[in-house]
C-alpha positions in Angstrom: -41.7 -42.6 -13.4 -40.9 -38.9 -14.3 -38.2 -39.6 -16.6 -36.1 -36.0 -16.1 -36.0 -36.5 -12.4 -32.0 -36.6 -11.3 -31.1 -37.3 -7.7 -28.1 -35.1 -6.9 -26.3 -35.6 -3.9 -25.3 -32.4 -1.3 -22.7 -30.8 -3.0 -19.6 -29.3 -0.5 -20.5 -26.1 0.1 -24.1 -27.4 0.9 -22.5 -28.9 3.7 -22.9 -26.6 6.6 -24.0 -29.0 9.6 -21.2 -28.9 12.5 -20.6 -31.4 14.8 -22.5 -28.9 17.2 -24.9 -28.4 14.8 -25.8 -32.1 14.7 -25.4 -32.4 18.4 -27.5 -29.7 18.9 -30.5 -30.8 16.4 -30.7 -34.4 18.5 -30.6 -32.9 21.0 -33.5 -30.5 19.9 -35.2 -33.2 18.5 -35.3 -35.8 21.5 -35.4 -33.0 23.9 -39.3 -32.0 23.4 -43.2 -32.6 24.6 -43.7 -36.0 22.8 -40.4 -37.4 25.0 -41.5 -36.3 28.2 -44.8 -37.6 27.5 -43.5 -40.7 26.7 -41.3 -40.3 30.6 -44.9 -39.8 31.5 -46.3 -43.1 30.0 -43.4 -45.5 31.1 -43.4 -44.5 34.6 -46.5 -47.7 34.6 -43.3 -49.5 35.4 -41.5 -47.4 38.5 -38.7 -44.9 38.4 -36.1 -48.1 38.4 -37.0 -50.3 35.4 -38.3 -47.0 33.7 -34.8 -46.1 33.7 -32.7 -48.9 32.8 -35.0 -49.5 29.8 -34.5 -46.1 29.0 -31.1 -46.2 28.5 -30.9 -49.7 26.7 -33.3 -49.1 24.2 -32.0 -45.7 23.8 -28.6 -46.8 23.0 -29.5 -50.1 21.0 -32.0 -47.4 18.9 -29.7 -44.8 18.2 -26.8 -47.3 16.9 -29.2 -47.4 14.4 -29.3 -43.9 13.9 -25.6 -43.6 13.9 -25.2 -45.9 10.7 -28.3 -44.6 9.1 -26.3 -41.0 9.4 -23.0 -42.5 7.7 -25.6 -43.2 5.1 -26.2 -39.4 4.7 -23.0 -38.6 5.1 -21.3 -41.1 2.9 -24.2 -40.3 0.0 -24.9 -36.9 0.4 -28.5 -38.1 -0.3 -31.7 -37.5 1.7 -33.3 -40.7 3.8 -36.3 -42.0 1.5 -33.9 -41.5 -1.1 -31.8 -43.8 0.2 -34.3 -46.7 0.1 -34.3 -47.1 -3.6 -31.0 -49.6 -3.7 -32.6 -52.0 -1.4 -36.9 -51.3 -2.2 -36.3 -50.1 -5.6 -36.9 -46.7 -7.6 -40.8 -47.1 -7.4 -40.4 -49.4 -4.1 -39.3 -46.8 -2.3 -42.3 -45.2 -2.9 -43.8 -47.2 0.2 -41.3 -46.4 2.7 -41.6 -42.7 1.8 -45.4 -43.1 2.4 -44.7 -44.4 6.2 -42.6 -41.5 6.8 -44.9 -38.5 5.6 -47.4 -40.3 8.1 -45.6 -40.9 10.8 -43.6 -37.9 11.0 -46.8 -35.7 10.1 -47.8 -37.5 12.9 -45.3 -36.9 15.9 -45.5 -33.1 14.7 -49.5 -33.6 15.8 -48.4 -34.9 18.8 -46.6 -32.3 19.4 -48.2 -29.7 18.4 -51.5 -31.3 20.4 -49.1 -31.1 23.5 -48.3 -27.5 22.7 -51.6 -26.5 21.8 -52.6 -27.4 25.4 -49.8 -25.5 27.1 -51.3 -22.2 25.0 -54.9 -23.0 26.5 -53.5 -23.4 29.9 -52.0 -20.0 29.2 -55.4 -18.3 27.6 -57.6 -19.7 30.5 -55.5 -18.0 33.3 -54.8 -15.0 31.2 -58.4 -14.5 30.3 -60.1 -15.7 33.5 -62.1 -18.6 31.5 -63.3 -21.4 33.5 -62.6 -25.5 32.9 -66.2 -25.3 30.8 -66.0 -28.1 27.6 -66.7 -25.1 25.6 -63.7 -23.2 26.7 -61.4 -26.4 27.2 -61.9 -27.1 23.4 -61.8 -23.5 21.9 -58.7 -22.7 23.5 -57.2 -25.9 21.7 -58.4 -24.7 18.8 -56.7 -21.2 19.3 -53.5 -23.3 20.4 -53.5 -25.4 17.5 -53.9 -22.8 15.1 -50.8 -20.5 17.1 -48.6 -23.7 16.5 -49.5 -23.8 13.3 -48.4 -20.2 12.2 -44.9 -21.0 14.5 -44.2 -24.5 12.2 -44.8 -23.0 9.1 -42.2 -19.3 10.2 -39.3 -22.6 11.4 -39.6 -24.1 8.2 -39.8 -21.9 6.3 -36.3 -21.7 5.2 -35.7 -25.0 4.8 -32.4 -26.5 6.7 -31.3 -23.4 7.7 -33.9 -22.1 9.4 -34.2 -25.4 11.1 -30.3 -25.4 11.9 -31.2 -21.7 13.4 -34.2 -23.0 15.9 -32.3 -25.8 17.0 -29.2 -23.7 18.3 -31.6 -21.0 19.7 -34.2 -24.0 20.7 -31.6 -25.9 22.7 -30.7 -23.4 25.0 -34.4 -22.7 26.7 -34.4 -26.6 26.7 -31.5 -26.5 29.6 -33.4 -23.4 31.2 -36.9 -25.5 31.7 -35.1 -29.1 32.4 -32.9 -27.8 35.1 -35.7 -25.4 36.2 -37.8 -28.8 36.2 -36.0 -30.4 38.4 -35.3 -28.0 40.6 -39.1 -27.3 41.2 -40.2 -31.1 41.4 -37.2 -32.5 43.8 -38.6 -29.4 46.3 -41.8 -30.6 45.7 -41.1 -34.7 46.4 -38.0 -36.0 47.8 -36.3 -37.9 45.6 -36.2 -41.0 47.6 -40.0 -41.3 47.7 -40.0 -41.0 43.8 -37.6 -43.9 43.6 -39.6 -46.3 46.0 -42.8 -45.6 44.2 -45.2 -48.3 42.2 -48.6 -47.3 40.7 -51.0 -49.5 40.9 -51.4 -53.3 39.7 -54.1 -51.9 37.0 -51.9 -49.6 35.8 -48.2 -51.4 35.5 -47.2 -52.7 31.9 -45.3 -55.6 31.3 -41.5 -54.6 30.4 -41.7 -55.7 26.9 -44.7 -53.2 26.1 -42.5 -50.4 27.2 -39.6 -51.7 25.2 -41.6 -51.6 22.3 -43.2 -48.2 22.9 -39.7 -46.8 23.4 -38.1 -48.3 19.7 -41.6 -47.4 18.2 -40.3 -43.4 19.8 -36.9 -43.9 19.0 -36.8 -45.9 15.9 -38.5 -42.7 13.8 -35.5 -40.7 14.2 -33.4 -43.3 12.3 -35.6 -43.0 8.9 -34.8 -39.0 9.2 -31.5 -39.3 10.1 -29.5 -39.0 6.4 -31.7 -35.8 6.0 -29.8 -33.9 8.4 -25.9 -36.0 8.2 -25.8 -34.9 4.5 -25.1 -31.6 5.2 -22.3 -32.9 7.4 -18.4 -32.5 5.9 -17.0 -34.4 9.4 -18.2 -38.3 9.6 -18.0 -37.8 13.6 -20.3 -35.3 13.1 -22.7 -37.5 11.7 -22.5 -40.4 14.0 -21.0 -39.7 17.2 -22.7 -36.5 17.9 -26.0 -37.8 16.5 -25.7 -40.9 18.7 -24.6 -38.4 21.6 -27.1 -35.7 21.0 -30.0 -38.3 20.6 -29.5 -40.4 23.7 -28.9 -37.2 25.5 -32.1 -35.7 24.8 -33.5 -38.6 24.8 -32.5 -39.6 28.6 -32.9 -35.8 29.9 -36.4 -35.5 28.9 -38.0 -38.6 29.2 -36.2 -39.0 32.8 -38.1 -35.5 33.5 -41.3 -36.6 32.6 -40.8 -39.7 34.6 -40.0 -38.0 37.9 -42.7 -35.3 37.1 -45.3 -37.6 36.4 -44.5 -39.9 39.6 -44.6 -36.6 41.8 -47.6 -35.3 40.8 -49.4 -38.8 41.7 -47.6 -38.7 44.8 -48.7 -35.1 45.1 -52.2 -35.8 44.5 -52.2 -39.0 45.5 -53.8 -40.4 42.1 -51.4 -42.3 38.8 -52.9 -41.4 35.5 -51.4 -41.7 32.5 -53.6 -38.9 30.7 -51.8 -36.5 32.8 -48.7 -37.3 31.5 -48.1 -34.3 29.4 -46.0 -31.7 30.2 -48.4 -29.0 30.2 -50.5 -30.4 32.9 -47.9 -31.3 34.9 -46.6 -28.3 34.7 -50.0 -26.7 35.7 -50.3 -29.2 38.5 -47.2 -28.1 39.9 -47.6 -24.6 39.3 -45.0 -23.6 37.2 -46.8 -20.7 35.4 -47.1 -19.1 32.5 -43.4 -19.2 31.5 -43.3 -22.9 31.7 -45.9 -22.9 29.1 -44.2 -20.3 27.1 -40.9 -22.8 26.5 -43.1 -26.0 26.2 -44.3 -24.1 23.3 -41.0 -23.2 21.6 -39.8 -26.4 22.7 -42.5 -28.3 20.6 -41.4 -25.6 17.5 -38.0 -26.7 17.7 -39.1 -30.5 17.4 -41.3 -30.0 14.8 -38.8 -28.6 12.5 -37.2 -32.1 12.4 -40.2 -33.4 12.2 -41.7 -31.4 9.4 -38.5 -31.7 7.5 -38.5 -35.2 7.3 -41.6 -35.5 6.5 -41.4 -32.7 3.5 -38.5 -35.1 2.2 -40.2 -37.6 2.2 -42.9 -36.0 -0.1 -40.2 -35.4 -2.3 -39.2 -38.8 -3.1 -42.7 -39.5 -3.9 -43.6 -36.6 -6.0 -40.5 -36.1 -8.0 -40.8 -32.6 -9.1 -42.2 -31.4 -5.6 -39.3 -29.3 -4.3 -38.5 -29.2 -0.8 -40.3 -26.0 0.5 -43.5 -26.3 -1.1 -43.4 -30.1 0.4 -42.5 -28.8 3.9 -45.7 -26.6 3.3 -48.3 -29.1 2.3 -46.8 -31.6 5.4 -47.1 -28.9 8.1 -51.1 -27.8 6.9 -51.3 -31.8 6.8 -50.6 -32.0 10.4 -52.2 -28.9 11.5 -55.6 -31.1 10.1 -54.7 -34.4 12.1 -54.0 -32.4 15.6 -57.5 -31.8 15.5 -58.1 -35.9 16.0 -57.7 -36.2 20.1 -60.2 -33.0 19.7 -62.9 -34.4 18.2 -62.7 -38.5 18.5 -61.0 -39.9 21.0 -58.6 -39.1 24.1 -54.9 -38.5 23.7 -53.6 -41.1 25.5 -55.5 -43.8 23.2 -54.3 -41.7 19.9 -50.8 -42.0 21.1 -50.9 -45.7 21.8 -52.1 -46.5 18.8 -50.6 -44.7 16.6 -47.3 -45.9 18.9 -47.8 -49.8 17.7 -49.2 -48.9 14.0 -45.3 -47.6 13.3 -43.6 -49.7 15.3 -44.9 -52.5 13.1 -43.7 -50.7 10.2 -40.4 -49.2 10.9 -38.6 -51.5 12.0 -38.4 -54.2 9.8 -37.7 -50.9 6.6 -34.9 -49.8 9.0 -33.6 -53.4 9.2 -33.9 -53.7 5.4 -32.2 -50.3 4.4 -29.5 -51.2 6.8 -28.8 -54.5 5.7 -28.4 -53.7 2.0 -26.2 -50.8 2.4 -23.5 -52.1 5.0 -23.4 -55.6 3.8 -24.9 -56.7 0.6 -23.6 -53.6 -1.2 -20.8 -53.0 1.0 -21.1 -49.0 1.8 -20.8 -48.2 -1.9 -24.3 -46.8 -4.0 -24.3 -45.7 -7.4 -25.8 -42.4 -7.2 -25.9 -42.3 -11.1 -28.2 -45.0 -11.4 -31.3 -43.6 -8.1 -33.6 -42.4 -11.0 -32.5 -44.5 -14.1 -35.2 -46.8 -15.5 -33.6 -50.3 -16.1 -30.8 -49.1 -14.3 -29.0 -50.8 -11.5 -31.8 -50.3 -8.5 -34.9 -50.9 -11.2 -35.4 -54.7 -10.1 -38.7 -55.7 -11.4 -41.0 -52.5 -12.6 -39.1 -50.6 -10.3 -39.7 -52.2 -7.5 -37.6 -54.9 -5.7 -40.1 -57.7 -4.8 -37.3 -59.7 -1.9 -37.5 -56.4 0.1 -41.2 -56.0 -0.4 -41.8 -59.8 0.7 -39.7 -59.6 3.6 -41.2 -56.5 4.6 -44.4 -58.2 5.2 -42.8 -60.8 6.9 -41.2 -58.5 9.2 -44.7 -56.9 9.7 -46.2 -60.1 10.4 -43.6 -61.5 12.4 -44.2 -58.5 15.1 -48.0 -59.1 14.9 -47.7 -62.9 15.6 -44.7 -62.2 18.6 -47.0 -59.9 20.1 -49.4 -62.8 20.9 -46.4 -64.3 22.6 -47.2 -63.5 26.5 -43.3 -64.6 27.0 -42.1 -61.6 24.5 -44.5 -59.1 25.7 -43.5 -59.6 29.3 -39.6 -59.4 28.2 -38.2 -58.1 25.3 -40.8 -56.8 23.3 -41.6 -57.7 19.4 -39.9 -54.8 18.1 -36.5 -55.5 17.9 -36.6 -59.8 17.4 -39.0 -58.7 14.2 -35.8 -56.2 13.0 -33.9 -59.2 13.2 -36.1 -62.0 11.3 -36.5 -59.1 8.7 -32.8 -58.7 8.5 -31.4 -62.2 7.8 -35.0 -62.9 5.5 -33.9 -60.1 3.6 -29.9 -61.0 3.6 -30.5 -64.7 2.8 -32.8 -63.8 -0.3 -30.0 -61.1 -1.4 -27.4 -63.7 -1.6 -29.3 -66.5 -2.8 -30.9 -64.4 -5.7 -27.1 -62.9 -6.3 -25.7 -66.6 -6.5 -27.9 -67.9 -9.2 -28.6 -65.5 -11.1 -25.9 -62.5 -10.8 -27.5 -59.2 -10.8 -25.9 -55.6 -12.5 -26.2 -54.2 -9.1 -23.1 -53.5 -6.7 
């Protein structure tokens, strides 16, 4: 434990984040390549069921975000940060580690999705032909472009992440309305609604529900690093909430209707098409499509980037901020080179899809639960880096929220075997819930008998 580490929280004139701002960045955030590929993915269950799930999931997710940004707002402190009441001061090491990995991740994904829209663009500049060699070199060439563009939106920290959102979120309207417009010319509407793929490709409803929290649920671990430069608590909450379903709804509903009409188009479902580059090739949008894909993904991967530089932080205590956001963004540069080199995209999304599902939820469920209930909204901010202080448990780390973690993890492995879950509600959200009142129970009990310094 570095002993001269001090947590300070934002201080007021730090706190520059409007309600549009906040609006806006959710919007930014949700509003990108990885959530129209996910629209892409989900339309194995029809335009219909797609739909509804969207929206319940959506809104049951980004509650969660909501109180997670009070957090932020209420502490002034960043997310990982914020698990040290309920994991401990060295506990909190492990939910730090998730999020450097799974946020390094969706920027991949991202980027991957990008990087694809820039060889689309080289190929038809440049005249090169659907060869493996040229396919993969102008990835490469895409990957590297992104690259240089994440490391230029971060590199200002917040601000410059406040500054791609507002400029981000307006060539977001111009390509979803432009979207529509195109694909509803293309196919009637009516024929996307009545349209099933085939029995090989359909997922049972609880899959998607679980692929959709897995999405949605990683916004809620970043969510306090954006709400603490808020000054207005609506700002934090309802125009996160707002901003996050929004984008959410807008894209993913885009990506549904694209991917439908281009297998009615071309008469074939496939999943792997899903992304918004080749759909947007298969519909011929052009070269200007490609163009706001691009800055669309930039936008997204400033949240990204920055949550997952903030993260870094709260495991290397004397790593400032910009350097962190450095190290995350060549990090992820490295790990977009995966669906390259070892296995398709579609199979690297999935799995990396379930691998934080499993883990997010039940550390959201945790962090939640201590702050609103067993500490009652109130953290002593004094006392984040104080050894024997009030969050030092045992060695720093607090072994209930570590045990129940695991049983959180292993209660979504064992419903997953459950064929009754899988085909309804999915594991994801019942394993929140054993998580919560394991971790609530232990609280109180261990509180009862043996009163702890800690309020």
């Amino acid at each position: 434990m570095d002993k001269k580490e001090h947590i300070q929280a934002t201080t007021s004139d730090q706190r520059s984040m409007s309600k549009w701002d906040m609006f806006a960045t959710w919007i930014g955030a949700n509003a990108n390549n990885g959530t129209w590929y996910i629209g892409g993915v989900i339309a194995a269950v029809g335009l219909i069921k797609a739909s509804s799930l969207l929206v319940i999931v959506g809104s049951v997710s980004y509650v969660l975000l909501a109180l997670a940004s009070y957090m932020g707002y209420k502490t002034g402190l960043p997310a990982m940060a914020l698990t040290r009441p309920s994991f401990g001061v060295k506990g909190s090491i492990l939910p730090s580690i998730v999020n450097v990995i799974q946020f390094i991740g969706w920027a991949a994904i991202n980027t991957f999705i990008a990087a694809t829209s820039i060889s689309f663009i080289l190929k038809d500049i440049l005249g090169w032909d659907n060869s493996a060699f040229h396919n993969q070199f102008s990835i490469i060439i895409g990957i590297v472009v992104m690259s240089i563009l994440h490391l230029i939106s971060i590199s200002l920290g917040e601000k410059s992440v406040k500054w791609i959102e507002r400029f981000g979120i307006i060539l977001v309207i111009i390509l979803v309305v432009w979207e529509s417009v195109v694909i509803l010319k293309t196919v009637p509407f009516h024929d996307i609604v009545k349209w099933q793929p085939a029995a090989k490709f359909q997922l049972p409803s609880g899959k998607i529900v679980d692929i959709l929290a897995a999405f949605n649920l990683a916004w809620v671990t970043a969510a306090a690093d954006f709400s603490r430069f808020t000054k207005d608590k609506h700002a934090a909450t309802t125009a996160s909430f707002l901003g996050a379903n929004i984008g959410l709804f807008w894209f993913a509903f885009i990506g549904l209707i694209a991917t439908i009409a281009t297998a009615i188009t071309i008469n074939k479902f496939d999943p792997n098409n899903a992304d918004p580059s080749t759909i947007a090739a298969k519909l011929g949008l052009g070269i200007l499509a490609m163009l706001v894909i691009v800055i669309t993904s930039t936008t997204a991967n400033a949240v990204n980037l920055m949550a997952a530089g903030s993260a870094l932080t709260n495991i290397f205590h004397r790593l400032k901020l910009t350097p962190a956001l450095w190290i995350v963004t060549l990090v992820a540069t490295v790990m977009t080179f995966i669906p390259v080199y070892i296995a398709s995209f579609l199979t690297t999304f999935e799995t990396f899809l379930d691998g934080i599902g499993m883990f997010l939820g039940p550390e959201i469920a945790i962090f939640l639960i201590d702050f609103f209930l067993i500490r009652n909204k109130h953290y002593s901010v004094d006392q984040f880096s104080k050894p024997q202080g009030f969050y030092w448990y045992t060695k720093g780390i607090n072994p209930i929220a570590i045990i129940t973690w695991i049983i959180g993890v292993l209660s979504y492995l064992g419903l997953n075997k459950l064929s009754f879950i899988v085909s309804t509600v999915g594991a994801t959200f019942p394993a929140m819930i054993i998580t919560a009142i394991c971790y609530y129970l232990a609280t109180r009990l261990i509180n009862s008998t043996a009163p702890q310094k800690n309020k």
